[in-house]
C-alpha positions as MATLAB code, in Angstrom:
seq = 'XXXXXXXXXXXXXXXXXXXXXXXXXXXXXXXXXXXXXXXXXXXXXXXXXXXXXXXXXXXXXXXXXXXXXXXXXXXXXXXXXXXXXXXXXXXXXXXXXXXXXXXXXXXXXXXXXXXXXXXXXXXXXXXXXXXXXXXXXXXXXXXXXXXXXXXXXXXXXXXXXXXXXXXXXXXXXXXXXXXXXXXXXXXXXXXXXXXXXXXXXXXXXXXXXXXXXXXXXXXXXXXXXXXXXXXXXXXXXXXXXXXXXXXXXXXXXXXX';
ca = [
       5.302   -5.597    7.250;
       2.992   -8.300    8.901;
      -0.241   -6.404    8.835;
       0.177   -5.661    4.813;
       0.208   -9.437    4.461;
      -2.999   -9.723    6.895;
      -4.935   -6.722    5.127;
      -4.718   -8.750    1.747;
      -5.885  -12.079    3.333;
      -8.849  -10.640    5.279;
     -10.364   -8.716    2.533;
      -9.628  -10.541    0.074;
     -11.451  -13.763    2.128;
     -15.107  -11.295    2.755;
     -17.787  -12.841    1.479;
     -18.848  -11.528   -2.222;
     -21.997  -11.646   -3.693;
     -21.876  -11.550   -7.693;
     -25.673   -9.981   -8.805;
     -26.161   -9.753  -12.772;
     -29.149   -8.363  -13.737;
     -29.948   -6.575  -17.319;
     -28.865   -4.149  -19.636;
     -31.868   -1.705  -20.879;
     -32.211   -1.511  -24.789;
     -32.744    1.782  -24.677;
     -29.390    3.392  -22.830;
     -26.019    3.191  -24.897;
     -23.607    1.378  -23.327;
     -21.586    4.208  -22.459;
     -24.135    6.320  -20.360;
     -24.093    6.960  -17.100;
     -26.108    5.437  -14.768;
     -28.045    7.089  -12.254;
     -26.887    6.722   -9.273;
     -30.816    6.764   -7.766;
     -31.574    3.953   -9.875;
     -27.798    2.030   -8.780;
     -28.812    3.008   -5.036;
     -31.859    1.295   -5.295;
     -30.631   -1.419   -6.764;
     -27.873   -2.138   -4.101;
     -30.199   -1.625   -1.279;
     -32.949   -4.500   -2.542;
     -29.823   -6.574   -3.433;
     -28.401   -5.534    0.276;
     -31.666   -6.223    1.940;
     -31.910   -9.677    0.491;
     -28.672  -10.845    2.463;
     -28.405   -8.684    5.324;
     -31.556   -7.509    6.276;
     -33.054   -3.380    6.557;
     -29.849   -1.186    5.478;
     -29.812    2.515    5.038;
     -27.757    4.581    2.652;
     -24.653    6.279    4.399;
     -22.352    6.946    1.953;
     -21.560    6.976   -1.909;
     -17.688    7.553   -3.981;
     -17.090    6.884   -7.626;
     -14.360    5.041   -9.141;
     -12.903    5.682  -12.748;
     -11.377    3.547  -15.390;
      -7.842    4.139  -17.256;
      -9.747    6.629  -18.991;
     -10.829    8.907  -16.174;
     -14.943    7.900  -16.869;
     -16.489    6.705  -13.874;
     -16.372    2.776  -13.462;
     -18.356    2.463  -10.760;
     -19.988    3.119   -7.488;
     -18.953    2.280   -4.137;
     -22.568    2.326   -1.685;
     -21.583    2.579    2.216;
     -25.175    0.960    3.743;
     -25.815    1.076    7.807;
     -27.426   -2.466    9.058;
     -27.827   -1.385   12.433;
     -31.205    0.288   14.256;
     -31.101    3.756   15.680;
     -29.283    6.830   14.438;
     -26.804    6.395   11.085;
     -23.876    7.435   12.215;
     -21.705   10.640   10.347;
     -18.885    9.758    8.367;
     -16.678   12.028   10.063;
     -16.883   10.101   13.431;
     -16.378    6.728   11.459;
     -13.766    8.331    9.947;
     -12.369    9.453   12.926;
     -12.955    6.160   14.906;
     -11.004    4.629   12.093;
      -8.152    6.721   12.568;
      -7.690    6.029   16.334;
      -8.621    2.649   15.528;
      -4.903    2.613   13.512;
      -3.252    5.193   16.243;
      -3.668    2.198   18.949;
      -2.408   -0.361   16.186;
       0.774    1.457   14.965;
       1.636    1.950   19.194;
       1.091   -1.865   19.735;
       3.556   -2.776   16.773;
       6.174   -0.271   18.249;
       5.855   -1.537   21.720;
       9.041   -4.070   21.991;
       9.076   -3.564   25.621;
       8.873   -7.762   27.160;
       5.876   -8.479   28.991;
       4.303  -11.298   30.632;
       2.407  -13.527   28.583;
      -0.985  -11.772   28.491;
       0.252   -8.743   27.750;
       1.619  -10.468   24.293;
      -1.033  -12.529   23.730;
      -3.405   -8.939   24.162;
      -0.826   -7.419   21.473;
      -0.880  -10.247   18.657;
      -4.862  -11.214   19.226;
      -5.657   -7.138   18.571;
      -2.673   -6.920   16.072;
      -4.364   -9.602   13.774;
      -7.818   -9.148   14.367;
      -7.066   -4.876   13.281;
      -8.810   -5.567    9.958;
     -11.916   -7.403   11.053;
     -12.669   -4.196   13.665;
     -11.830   -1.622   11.088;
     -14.281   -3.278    8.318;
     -16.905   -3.176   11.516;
     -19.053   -6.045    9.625;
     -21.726   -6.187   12.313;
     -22.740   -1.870   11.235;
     -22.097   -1.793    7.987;
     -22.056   -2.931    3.946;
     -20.665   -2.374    0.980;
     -22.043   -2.540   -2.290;
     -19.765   -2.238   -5.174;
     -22.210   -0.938   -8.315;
     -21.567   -0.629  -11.981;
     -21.667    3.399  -13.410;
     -22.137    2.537  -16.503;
     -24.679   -0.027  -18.672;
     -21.620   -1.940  -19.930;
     -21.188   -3.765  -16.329;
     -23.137   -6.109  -14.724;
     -25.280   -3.409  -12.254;
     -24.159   -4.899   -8.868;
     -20.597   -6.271   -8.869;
     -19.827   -6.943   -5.172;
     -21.303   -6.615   -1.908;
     -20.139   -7.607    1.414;
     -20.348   -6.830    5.323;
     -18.119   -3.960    6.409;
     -16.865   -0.348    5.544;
     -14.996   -0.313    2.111;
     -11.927   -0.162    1.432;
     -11.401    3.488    0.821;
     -11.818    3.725    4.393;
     -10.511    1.108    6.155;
      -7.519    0.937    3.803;
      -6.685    4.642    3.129;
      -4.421    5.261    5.794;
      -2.218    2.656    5.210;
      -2.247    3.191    1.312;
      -1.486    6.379    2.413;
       1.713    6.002    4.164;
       2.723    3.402    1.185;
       2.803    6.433   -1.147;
       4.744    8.918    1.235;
       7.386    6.273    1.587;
       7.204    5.059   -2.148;
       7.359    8.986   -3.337;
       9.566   10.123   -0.149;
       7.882   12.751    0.452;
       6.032   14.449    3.955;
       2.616   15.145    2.272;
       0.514   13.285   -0.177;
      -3.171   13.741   -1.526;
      -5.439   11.151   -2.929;
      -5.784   12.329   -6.367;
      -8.376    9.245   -7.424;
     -10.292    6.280   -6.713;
      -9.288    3.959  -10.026;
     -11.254    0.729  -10.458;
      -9.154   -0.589  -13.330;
     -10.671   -4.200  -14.223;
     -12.932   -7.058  -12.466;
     -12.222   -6.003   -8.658;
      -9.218   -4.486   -8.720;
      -9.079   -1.425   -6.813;
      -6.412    0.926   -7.105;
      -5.543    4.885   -5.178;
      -3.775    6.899   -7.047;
      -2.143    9.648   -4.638;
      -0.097   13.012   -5.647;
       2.517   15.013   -4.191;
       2.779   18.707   -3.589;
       5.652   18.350   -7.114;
       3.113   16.563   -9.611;
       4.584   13.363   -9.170;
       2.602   10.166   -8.487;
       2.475    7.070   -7.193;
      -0.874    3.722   -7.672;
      -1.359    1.676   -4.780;
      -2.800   -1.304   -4.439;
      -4.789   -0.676   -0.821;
      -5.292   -5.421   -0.462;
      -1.610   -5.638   -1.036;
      -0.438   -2.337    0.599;
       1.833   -2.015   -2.024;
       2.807    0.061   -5.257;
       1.898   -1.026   -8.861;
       4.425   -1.995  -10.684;
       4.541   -2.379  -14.294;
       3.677   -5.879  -14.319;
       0.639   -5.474  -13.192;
      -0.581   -2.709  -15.207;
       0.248   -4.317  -18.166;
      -1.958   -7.139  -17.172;
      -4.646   -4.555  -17.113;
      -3.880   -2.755  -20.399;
      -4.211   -6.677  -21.727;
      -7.541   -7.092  -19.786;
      -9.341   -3.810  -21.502;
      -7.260   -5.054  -24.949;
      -9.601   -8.292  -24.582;
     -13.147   -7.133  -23.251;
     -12.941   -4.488  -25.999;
     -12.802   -7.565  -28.597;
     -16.065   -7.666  -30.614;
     -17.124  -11.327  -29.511;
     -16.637  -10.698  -26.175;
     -18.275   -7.653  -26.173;
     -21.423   -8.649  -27.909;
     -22.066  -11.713  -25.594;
     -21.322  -10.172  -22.303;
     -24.027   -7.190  -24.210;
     -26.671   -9.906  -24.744;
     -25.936  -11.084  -21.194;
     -26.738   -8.010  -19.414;
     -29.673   -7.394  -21.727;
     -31.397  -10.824  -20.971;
     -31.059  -10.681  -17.347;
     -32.419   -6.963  -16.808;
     -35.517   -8.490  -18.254;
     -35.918  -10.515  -15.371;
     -34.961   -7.695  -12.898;
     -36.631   -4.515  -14.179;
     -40.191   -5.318  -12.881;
     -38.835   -5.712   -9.640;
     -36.892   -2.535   -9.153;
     -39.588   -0.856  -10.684;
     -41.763   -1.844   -7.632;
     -39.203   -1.693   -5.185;
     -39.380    1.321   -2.835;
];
């Protein structure tokens, strides 16, 4: 379908902000990291680029391994009252309702009637991220990440995206009810759902493609954690980390 297509180019064109900072010498690289100390973290990083942002929301991702990867902040940039997550959820939901009736509406019209239907049909991503209310921070959970991976303007995309990852696995699974088993962050920004049917049987979707895995691609993955999990590699992305925290620690240590 056309807006599968569009979800992929939109997100995949937000503006990302890469943030290393340090690894302390005194955490293994396996621990967990706080997610008090990640928060604050993503809100000075937040603040630097978009100005006062308040904590909404928070949802962990795990690794082929079931350990948490990392976490995904939901920040409001706006004045006033923050907003539950059950009306944004709901907003996002009638949001889609009003798409999916505008792409079964075949009936001719006059011209700006169409022109209405493809300007709101394209632009559906850009008002479900709503990038003028919120951001996203994408943290590491553990030390062996750089602490802040990503952060951009809008919801993420376990919102915005769930719905239509959603219907991917009821089709791909053929099946009336699914569940979202798991948020899986499997390498370097790839995000992945992994939903379940009422039987056992499941089904990963990508949520920028709209699509399901297929083996290709988690191969590529299995071949990504094959390479980080070399000793070279390891050691100098370790030394890395450890260098720039450093720098950083002071900082957050001072930082409200």
């Amino acid at each position: 379908m056309k807006h599968k297509n569009t979800v992929h180019s939109c997100l995949l064109m937000l503006v990302m902000i890469f943030v290393i900072f340090s690894l302390p010498e005194s955490h293994a690289q396996n621990d967990l990291v706080p997610i008090e100390l990640s928060l604050k973290a993503s809100i000075y990083y937040a603040e630097e680029i978009f100005g006062e942002v308040r904590f909404l929301d928070v949802v962990t991702y795990y690794d082929m391994d079931d350990k948490a990867a990392i976490y995904v902040f939901t920040l409001y940039r706006k004045p006033g009252e923050i907003p539950k997550l059950a009306e944004i959820k709901k907003e996002l939901r009638l949001i889609r309702e009003e798409k999916i009736q505008l792409d079964r509406d075949n009936t001719p019209g006059h011209a700006p009637q169409v022109a209405e239907k493809d300007f709101k049909t394209e632009t559906y991503w850009k008002i479900m991220r709503q990038e003028e209310a919120f951001v996203t921070v994408v943290a590491s959970a553990t030390y062996d990440q750089v602490p802040v991976i990503q952060m951009y303007a809008g919801l993420p995309l376990h919102m915005v995206a769930l719905q239509d990852a959603e219907t991917v696995a009821l089709e791909e699974l053929n099946v009336g009810n699914v569940r979202l088993e798991k948020l899986l962050y499997l390498e370097p920004l790839r995000f992945v759902f992994k939903f379940t049917d009422d039987f056992g049987n499941s089904v990963l979707v990508n949520p920028l493609k709209l699509q399901k895995m297929d083996d290709n691609d988690l191969e590529s993955m299995r071949y990504y954690q094959m390479m980080i999990e070399e000793d070279h590699i390891m050691q100098r992305r370790r030394s890395i980390v450890q260098k720039k925290w450093n720098h950083i620690k002071d900082i957050l240590e001072n930082f409200r």
